[in-house]
C-alpha positions in Angstrom: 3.4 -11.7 -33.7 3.0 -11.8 -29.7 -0.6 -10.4 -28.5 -0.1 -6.9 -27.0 -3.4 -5.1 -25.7 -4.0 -1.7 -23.9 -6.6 -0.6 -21.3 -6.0 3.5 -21.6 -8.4 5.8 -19.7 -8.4 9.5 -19.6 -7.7 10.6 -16.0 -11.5 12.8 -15.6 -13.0 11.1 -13.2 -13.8 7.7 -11.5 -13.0 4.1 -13.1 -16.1 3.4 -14.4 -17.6 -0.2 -14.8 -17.6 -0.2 -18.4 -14.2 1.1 -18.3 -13.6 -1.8 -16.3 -15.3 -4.1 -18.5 -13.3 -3.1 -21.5 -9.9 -3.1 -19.6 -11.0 -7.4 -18.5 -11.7 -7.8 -22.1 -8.0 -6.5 -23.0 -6.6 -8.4 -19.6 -8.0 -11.6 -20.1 -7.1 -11.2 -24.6 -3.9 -10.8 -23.7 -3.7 -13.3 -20.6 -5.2 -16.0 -22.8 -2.8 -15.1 -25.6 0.7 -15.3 -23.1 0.6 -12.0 -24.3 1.1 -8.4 -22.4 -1.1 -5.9 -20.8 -0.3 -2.2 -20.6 -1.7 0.5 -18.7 -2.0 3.9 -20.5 -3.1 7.2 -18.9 -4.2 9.3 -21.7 -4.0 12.6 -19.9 -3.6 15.0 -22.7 -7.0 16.7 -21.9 -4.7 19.2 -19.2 -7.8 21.1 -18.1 -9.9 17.7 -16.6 -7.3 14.9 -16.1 -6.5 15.3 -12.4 -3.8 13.3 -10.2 -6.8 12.6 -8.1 -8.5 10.7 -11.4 -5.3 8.4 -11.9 -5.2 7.4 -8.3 -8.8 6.7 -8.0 -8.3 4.5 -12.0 -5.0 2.3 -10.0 -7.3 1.3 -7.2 -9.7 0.5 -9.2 -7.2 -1.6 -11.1 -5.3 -3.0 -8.1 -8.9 -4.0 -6.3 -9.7 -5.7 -9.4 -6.8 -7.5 -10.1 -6.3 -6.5 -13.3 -2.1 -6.6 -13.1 -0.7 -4.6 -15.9 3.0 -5.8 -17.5 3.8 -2.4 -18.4 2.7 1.3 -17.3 1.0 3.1 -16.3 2.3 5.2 -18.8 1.2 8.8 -18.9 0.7 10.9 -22.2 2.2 13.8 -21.1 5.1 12.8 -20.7 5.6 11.6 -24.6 4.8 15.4 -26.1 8.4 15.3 -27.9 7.8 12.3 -29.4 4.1 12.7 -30.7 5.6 16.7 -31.6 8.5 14.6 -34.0 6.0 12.5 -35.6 3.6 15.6 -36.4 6.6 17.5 -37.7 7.2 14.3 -39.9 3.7 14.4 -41.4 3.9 18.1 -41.5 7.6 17.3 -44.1 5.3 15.2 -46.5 2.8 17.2 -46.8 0.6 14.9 -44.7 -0.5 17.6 -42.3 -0.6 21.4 -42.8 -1.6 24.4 -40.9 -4.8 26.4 -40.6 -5.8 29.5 -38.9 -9.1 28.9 -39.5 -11.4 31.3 -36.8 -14.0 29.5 -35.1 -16.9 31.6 -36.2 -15.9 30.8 -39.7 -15.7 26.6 -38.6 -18.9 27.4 -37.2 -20.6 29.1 -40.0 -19.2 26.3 -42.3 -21.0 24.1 -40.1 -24.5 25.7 -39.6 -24.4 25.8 -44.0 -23.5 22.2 -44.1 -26.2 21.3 -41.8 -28.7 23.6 -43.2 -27.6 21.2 -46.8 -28.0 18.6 -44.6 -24.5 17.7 -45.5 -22.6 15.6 -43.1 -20.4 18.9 -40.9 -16.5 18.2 -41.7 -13.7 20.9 -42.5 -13.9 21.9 -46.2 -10.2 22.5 -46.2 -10.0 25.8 -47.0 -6.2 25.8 -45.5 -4.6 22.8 -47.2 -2.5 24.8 -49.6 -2.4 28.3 -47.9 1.3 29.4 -46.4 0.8 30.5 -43.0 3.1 31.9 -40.7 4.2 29.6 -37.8 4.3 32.5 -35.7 0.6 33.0 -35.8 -2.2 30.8 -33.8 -3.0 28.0 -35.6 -3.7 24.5 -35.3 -3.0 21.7 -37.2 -4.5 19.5 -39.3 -3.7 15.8 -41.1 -4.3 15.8 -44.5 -7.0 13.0 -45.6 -7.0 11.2 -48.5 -9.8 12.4 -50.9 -10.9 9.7 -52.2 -11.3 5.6 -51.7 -12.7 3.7 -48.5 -11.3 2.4 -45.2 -12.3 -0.7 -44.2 -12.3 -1.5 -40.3 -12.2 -5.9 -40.0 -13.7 -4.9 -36.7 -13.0 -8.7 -34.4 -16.8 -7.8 -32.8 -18.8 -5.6 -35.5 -17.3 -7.3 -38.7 -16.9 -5.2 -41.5 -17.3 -1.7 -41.3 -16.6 0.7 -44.7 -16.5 4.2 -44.6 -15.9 6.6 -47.0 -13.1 8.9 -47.1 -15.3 11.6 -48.7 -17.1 11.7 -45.3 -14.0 12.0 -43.4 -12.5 15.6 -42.7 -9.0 17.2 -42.1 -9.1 16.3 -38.1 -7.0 18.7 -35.9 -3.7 17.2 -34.9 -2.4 19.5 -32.8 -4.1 22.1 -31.0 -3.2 26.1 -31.1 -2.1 25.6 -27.7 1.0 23.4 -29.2 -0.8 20.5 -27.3 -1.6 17.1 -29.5 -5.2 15.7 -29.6 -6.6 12.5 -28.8 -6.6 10.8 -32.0 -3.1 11.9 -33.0 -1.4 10.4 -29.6 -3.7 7.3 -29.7 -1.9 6.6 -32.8 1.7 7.2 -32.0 1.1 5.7 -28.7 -0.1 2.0 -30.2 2.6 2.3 -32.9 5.3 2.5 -30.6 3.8 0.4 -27.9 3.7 -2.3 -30.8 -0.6 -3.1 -29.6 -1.8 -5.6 -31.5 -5.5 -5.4 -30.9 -7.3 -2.4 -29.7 -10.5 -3.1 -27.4 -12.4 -0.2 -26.6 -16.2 0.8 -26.5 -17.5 1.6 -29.6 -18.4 5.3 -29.1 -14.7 5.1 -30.1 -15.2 3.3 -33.7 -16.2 6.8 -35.7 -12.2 7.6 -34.8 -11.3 4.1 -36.2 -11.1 5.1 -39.8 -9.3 8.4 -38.7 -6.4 6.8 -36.9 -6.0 3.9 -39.9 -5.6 6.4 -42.4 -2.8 8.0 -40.1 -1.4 4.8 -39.7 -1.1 4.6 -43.4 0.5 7.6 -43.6 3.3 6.5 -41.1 3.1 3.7 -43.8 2.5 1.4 -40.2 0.3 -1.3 -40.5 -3.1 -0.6 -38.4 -3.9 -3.1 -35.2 -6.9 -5.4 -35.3 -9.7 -3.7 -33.6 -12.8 -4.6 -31.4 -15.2 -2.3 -30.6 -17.2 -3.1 -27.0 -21.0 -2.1 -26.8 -22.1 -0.1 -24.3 -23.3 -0.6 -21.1 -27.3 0.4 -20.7 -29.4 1.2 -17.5 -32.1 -1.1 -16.8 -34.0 1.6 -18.4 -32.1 1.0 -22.1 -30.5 4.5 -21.2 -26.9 4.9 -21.4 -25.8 3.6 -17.8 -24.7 6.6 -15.5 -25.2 7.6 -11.7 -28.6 8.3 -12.2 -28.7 4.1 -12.5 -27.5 3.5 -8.9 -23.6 3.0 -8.8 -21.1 3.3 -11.4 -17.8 3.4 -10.5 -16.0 0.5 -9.5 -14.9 1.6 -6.0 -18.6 2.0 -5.5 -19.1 -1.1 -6.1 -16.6 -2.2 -3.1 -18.0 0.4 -0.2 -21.5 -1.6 -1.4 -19.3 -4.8 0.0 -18.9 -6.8 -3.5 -16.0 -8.7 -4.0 -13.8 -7.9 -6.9 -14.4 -11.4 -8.2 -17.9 -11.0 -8.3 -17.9 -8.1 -10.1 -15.2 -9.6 -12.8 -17.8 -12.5 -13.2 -20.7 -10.1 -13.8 -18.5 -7.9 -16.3 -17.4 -10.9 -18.2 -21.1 -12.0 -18.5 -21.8 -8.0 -19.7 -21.7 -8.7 -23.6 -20.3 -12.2 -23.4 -21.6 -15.8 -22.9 -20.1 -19.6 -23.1 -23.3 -21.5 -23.4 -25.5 -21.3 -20.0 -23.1 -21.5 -17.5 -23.2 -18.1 -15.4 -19.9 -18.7 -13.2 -16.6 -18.3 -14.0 -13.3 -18.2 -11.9 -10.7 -16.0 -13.2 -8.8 -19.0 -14.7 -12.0 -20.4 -16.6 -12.3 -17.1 -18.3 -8.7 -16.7 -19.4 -9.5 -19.9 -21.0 -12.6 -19.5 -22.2 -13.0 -16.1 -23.3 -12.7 -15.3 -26.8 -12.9 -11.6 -27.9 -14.8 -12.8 -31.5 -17.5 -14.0 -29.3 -18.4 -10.8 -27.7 -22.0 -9.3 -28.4 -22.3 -6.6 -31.1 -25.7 -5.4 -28.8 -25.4 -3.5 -25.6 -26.0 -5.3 -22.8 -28.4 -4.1 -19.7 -26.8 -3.7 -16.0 -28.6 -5.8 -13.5 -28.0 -5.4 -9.9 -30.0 -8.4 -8.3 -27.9 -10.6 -10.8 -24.6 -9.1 -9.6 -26.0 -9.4 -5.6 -26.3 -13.2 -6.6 -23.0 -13.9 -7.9 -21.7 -11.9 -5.1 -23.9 -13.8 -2.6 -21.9 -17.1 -4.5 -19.3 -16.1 -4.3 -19.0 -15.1 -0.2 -20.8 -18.4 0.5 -18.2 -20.1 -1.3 -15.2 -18.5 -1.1 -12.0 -19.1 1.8 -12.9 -17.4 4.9 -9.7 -16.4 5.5 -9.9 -14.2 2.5 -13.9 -13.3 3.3 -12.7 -11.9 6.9 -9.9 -10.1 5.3 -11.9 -7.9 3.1 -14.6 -7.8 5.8 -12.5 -6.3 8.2 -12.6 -2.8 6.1 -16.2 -2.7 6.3 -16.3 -3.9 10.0 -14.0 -1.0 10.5 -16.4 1.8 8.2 -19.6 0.6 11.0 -17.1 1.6 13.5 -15.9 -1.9 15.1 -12.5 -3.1 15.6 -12.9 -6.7 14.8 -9.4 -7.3 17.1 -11.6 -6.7 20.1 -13.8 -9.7 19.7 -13.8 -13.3 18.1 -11.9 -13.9 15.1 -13.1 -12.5 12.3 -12.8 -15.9 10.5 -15.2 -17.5 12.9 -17.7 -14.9 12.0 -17.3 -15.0 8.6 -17.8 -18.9 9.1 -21.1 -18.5 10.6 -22.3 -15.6 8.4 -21.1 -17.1 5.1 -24.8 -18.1 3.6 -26.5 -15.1 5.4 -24.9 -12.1 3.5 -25.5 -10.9 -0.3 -22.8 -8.2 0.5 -20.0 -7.7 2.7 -21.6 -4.5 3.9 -24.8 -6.5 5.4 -22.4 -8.8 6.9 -20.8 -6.4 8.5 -24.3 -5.6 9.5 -25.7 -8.1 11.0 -22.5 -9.3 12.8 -22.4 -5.7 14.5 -24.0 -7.6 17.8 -21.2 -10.0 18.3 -18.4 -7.2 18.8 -21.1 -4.5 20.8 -24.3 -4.3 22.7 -27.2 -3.0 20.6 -29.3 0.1 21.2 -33.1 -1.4 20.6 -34.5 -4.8 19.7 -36.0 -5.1 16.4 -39.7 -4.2 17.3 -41.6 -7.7 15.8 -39.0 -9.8 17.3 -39.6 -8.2 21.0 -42.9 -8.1 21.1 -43.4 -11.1 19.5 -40.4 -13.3 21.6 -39.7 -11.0 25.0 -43.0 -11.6 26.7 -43.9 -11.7 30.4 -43.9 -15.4 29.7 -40.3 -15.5 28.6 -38.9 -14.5 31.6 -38.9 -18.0 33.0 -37.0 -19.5 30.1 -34.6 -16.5 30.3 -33.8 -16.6 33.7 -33.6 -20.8 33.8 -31.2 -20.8 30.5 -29.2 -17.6 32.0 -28.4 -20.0 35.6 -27.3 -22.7 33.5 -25.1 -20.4 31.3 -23.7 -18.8 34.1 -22.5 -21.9 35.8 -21.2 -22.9 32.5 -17.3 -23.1 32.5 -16.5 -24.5 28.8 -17.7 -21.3 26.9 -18.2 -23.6 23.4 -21.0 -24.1 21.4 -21.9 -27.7 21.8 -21.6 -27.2 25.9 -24.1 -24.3 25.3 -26.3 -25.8 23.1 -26.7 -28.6 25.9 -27.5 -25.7 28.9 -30.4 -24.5 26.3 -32.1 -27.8 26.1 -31.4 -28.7 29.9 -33.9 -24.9 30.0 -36.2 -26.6 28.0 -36.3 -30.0 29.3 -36.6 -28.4 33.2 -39.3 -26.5 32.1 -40.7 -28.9 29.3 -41.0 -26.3 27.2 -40.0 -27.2 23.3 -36.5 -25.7 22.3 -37.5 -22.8 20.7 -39.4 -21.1 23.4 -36.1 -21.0 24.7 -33.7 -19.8 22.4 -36.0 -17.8 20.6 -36.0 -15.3 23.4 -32.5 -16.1 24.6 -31.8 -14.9 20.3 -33.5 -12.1 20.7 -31.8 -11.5 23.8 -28.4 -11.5 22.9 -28.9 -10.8 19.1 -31.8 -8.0 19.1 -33.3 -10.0 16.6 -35.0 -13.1 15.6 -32.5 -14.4 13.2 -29.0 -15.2 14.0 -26.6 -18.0 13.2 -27.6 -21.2 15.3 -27.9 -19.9 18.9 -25.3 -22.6 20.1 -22.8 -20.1 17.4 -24.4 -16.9 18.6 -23.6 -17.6 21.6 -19.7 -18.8 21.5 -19.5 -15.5 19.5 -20.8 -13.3 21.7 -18.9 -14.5 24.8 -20.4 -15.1 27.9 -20.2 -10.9 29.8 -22.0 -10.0 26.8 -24.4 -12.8 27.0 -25.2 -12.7 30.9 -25.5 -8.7 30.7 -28.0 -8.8 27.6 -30.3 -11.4 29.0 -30.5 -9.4 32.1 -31.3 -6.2 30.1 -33.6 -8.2 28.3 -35.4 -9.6 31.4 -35.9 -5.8 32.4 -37.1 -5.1 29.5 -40.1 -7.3 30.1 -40.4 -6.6 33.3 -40.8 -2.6 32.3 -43.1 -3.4 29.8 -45.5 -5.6 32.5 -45.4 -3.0 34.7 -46.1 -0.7 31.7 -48.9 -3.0 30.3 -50.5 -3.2 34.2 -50.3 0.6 34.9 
């Protein structure tokens, strides 16, 4: 049998990242299996899916990479068939109806847990005639007795007893079919082979076996994903910091990055911490996932981000850059190639968002110097050094970084000063601060207006604060 996984979210809010773990899990199963990957929207919820939800849960999947061979196919648009397949239990007397009030479910409830008796449906309805006509839901019939056993591929064996299972609700009064009733029609007919999902989902494992059984189906293998905790041990949610995966992007990770870090979430291969996409499709094996939840760690993610923009094609660096240039206001067309920036920045940045950052000065002429750097670098005795280099660089016709690196030390030679109580000034300067890439870079970045006008705004800047200083 070919390998057929599913990554099926319900449309309520953002793509989440351990959403997005469990739907690499699936992709990179199925990838490593030459099997296929679908897409399901499980929308059925009418009140909370929104259309906004599914776009936001496809740009999560297209930023991530995570291709999908079929989909995305929406629930709601399957109602006749999950409707036949009800009717069909409902001919066997596999499913029945029940008008059941809610303050009777209720009081059932409160007694049970006052008996401190598991609360289930006491089935009151199974063998009562009631009018179609009438509100009611309704229910699959459970078998009474006997166990299920889930061969779970990451928790192993887990029994449960059908005594502790109830008469679930199938079909709501509303006509419209519940989660674990379309979940099941849905992987029948979309022949899924293994499930993966997090295991707040494995309670409904022995519920949708036993209506697998009853379509006399045979169940999918199923693996169960542990959650994702806060560095707290809480469940992880916004109150952590980020969790959606676009988030994660307008922080300025790469999608690669964050792939690496989910793959590590819950799943090792000795103590290697690095994987490209292929090495995981190789490597990963779903049997080897953790059965404990794992912890989010955000200074471990910024380092395999940080790897991964020091060592990945610049090309590729300055094409997601250019979004987050863009978001700080700068049109990277109207300077340098954004290659050549990324090229110098590469080993600077843990983000693509501090990139962006401190690269600002290369497209536009800052506001204020950094306050250390100017009082520490533009000094009434950095004038002379600023006005020496800024005759040189002014004269200069090859505007490249070797023929400026020589005008700097020609400064520091006339003046015999070392090199740095040249271009420290001359960074700070041009850059506003005291770190930049070398200044012989900084400079063929910048281009030589930009360069000329902000070491004369620098050498008034001194000047005021002399006068300032004297007054």
């Amino acid at each position: 049998m070919s390998v057929k996984t599913r990554f099926a979210p319900s449309p309520t809010g953002y793509l989440h990242v351990g959403g997005a773990r469990t739907a690499l899990f699936s992709w990179l199963h199925a990838r490593k299996h030459g099997g296929r990957f679908v897409l399901r929207i499980e929308d059925t919820d009418l009140e909370r899916s929104t259309i906004e939800s599914v776009n936001a849960i496809l740009e999560g999947m297209t930023w991530l990479g995570l291709e999908y061979d079929e989909g995305p196919i929406h629930q709601t648009h399957r109602f006749e068939r999950y409707e036949e397949v009800i009717q069909g239990l409902m001919d066997k007397g596999l499913a029945y109806r029940c008008n059941c009030s809610r303050e009777r479910i209720d009081a059932i409830r409160e007694e049970q847990m006052r008996l401190k008796e598991k609360p289930r449906y006491d089935g009151h309805c199974r063998d009562k005639t009631i009018d179609p006509n009438e509100p009611h839901v309704i229910r699959f019939r459970n078998p009474d007795d006997g166990d299920v056993v889930v061969n779970d591929l990451i928790r192993g064996r887990v029994v449960y007893s059908n005594t502790e299972l109830d008469d679930l609700i199938i079909r709501r009064t509303d006509g419209s079919p519940t989660y674990n009733m379309t979940v099941v029609v849905d992987d029948l007919d979309m022949g899924i082979t293994q499930v993966i999902r997090g295991d707040d989902h494995l309670n409904n494992t022995p519920r949708q076996i036993n209506i697998l059984n009853a379509l006399d189906a045979e169940p999918p293998q199923y693996a169960h994903v542990p959650m994702i905790l806060g560095d707290d041990g809480a469940r992880l949610s916004k109150r952590h910091g980020a969790v959606s995966v676009m988030q994660y992007r307008e922080m300025g990770i790469l999608p690669e990055a964050l792939l690496n870090y989910l793959v590590r979430l819950g799943w090792s291969h000795g103590d290697e911490e690095l994987f490209s996409i292929d090495q995981m499709v190789e490597l990963f094996n779903i049997e080897d996932v953790n059965k404990s939840a794992s912890s989010f760690n955000t200074d471990k993610l910024l380092w395999i981000n940080q790897h991964y923009i020091k060592n990945d094609d610049p090309a590729r660096i300055a094409h997601l850059l250019s979004y987050h240039m863009g978001e700080i206001g700068i049109d990277p067309t109207t300077g340098p190639s954004l290659v050549e920036v990324v090229k110098a920045q590469q080993e600077r940045a843990n983000t693509l968002v501090e990139m962006a950052e401190i690269s600002a000065f290369i497209y536009r002429d800052f506001d204020e110097y950094e306050e250390k750097a100017a009082k520490k670098h533009l000094r009434p005795v950095a004038a002379e050094p600023l006005r020496k280099v800024r005759e040189l660089l002014a004269a200069q016709q090859e505007w490249q970084g070797e023929a400026l690196h020589a005008c700097v030390e020609q400064a520091s030679e006339a003046l015999e000063l070392k090199m740095g109580k040249v271009a420290q000034p001359l960074r700070v300067a041009v850059v506003g601060r005291a770190a930049s890439p070398g200044i012989d870079v900084t400079l063929e970045l910048v281009g030589k207006a930009a360069t000329l006008r902000r070491i004369d705004r620098a050498l008034e800047f001194i000047a005021q604060r002399a006068a300032e200083t004297q007054g």
